[in-house]
C-alpha positions, -999 to 999 in steps of 0.1 A, spaced: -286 163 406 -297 127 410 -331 135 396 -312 152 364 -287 125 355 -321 99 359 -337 122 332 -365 140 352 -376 172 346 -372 191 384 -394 214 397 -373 232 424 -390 256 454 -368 282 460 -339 285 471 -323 266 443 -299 248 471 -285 266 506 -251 276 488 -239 296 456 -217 266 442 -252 240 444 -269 264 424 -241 269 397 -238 230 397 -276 224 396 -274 250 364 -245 234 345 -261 198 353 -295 212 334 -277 223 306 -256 188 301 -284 169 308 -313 191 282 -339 184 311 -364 209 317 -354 226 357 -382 259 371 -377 274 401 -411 281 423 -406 319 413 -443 322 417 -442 362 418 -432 357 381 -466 343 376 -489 365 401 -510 389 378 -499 418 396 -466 417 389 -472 407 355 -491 434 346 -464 460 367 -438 448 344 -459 447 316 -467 489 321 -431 492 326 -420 478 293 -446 497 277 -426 529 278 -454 547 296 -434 557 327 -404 568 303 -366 558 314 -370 537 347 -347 554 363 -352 538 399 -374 509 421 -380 507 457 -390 474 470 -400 463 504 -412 429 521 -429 431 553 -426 397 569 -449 407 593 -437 399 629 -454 369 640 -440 349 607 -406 361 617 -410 343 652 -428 318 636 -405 307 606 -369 324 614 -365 328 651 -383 287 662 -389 275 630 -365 254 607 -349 283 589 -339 302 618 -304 291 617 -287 303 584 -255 280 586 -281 247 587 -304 258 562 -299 295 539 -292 329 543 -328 344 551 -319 368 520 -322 333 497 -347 317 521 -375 346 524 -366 372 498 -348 355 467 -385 357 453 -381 398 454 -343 396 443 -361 377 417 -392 401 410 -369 433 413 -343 417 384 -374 407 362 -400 442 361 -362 460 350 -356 436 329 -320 448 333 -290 431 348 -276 438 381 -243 448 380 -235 461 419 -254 453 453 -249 470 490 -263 455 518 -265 463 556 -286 444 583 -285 422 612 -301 403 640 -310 429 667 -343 421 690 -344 378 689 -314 378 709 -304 367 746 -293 400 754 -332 408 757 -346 383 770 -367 400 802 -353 393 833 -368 360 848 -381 348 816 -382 304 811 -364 290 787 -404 280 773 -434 296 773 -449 270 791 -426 267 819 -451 295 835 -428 328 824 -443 358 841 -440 373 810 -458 348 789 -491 371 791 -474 406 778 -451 390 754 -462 401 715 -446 363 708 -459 340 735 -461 306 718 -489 299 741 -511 329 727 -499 320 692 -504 284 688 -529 273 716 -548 305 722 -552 317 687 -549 284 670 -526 303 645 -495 286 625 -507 255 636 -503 239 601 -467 228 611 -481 207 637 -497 169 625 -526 179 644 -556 149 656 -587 150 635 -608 146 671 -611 194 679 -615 177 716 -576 165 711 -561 194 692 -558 212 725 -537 185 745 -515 180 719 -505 217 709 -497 221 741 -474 186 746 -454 203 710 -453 233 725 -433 215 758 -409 194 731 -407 215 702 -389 247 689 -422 262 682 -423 263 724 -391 281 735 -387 317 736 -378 338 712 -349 352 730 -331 322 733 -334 305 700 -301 296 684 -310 317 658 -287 338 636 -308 352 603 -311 389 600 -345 405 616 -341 432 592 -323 435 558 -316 463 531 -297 458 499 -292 485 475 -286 473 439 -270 486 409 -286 476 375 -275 481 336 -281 519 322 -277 530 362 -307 522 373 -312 522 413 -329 497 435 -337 492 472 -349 468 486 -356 464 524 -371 428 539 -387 438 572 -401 416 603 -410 442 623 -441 449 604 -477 444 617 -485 439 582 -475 414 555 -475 415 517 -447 434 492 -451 471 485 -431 485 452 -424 518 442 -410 524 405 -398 558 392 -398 568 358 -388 595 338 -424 602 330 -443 583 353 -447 565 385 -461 536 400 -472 530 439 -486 498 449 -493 471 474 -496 435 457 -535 438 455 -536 468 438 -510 501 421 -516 534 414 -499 547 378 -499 584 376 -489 603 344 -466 636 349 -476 650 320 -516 652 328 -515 643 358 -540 617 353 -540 587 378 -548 550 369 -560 523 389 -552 482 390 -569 462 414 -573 421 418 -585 398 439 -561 376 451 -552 339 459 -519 322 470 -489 349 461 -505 373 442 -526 343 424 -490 333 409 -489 289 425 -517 278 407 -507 298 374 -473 281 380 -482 247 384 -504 253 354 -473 263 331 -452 236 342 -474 206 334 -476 220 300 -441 223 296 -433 189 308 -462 178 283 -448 197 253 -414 193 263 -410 228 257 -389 252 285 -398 284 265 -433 282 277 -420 288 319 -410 324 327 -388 307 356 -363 285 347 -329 279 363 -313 304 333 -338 329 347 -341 325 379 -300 319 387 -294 358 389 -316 364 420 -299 336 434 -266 350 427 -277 386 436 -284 367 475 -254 355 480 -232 387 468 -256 405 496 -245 383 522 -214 391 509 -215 426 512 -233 424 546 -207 409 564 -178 423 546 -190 455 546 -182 467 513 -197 467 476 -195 437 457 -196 432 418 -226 404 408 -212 380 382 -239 356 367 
């Protein structure tokens, strides 16, 4: 807000901000102030999707008549980011629906091209809790848990072993250090405790179902217990259908019968950050907002879409999404 009434054009990662009255503020602030606001939507820019929303609007698959949508966190980044890390507790940070998955809230609303009218969503935090903790387990991993060796999310197998994640960690340039000094975080940090007794509270696995404009049906499902990462996405069509897996889909024609391949090789998010960062310097250059596929005006309804799940999820009822 400071930035806008200084006159900068903001670049925002996503989530706009943790709650749904920052992000209206944020929105009404950009439109007082004429600055130019994007939200790190990077799907938006990932060829993959473009070219799945591109087929859809073509008219090729018919009426869309229904999307399935799923993110596997993959379990490891779970432990890692929502269970130790610093959005594992939702009231300090986000809802892991905004945190993780307002990019496929996003994705979802923008291949439809529709707006969301309705959204249903059940989940919960089920496995990172006390109540399983195995009997005799330390409060660390490196407190000598009898465990530690059988445990899919020992931080010692993680982080020292594996030298995975470590990117959190301000690591020494000397390799001969590194080892030392993973394992002295590991003793005083988050990334060292065990899973089971985190303070923790974001969901471990999520599923929203969404009404959009002209009854179209969505579902989307954000997973940790996956050995996998990377989105898959299902669209149904009147006369067509599309399977795929964020590296490549499969379109398939009823009528013929015929199916059609799309494959890319891919960097960062579907090849979407560096595309992004492109398009905003030249819309900061050109002044021009028309030339970003994520502004705040566009990207506002995921947001909103979050925080009506959250909504539903612990209220246990439908709620009615008003942008």
């Amino acid at each position: 807000m400071k930035a806008l009434e200084m006159g900068y054009d903001v670049l925002l990662e996503k989530p706009i901000a943790p709650t749904e009255k920052e992000c209206r503020d944020i929105l009404k602030k950009t439109k007082e102030t004429g600055r130019i606001v994007a939200v790190c939507h990077v799907l938006r820019y990932a060829p993959y999707f473009i070219k799945l929303r591109e087929i859809t609007r073509s008219g090729v698959l018919g009426k869309v008549v229904s999307m399935q949508h799923i993110e596997p966190i993959e379990h490891i980044h779970m432990s890692h980011s929502y269970v130790r890390g610093n959005w594992h507790n939702s009231k300090k940070t986000t809802p892991i629906i905004l945190a993780k998955s307002c990019h496929d809230l996003d994705i979802m609303r923008w291949i439809i091209d529709k707006p969301s009218r309705k959204i249903q969503a059940f989940g919960g935090l089920d496995w990172f809790t006390k109540q399983n903790a195995p009997e005799g387990s330390t409060d660390r991993c490196t407190d000598g848990c009898k465990h530690e060796s059988k445990c899919p999310y020992s931080a010692l197998q993680i982080y020292h072993r594996k030298r995975g994640w470590t990117y959190v960690f301000d690591l020494p340039k000397e390799k001969e250090l590194q080892s030392d000094y993973i394992l002295q975080q590991l003793r005083t940090t988050n990334y060292g405790r065990c899973v089971y007794k985190m303070e923790n509270d974001q969901p471990d696995h999520y599923t929203a179902n969404i009404l959009f404009e002209d009854n179209i049906t969505a579902s989307f499902s954000m997973e940790a217990f996956t050995s996998y990462s990377g989105r898959r996405t299902r669209i149904m069509g009147s006369l067509g259908d599309i399977v795929g897996d964020m590296n490549s889909f499969t379109y398939t024609d009823f009528l013929t019968g015929e199916k059609t391949e799309w494959n890319q090789k891919s960097d960062g998010h579907g090849g979407g950050d560096w595309r992004l960062v492109d398009n905003w310097v030249e819309a900061v250059s050109k002044q021009d907002s028309s030339l970003l596929s994520s502004t705040i005006d566009a990207s506002i309804e995921s947001h909103i879409m979050g925080f009506c799940a959250e909504k539903s999820r612990k209220g246990g009822k439908v709620v009615e999404i008003v942008v």
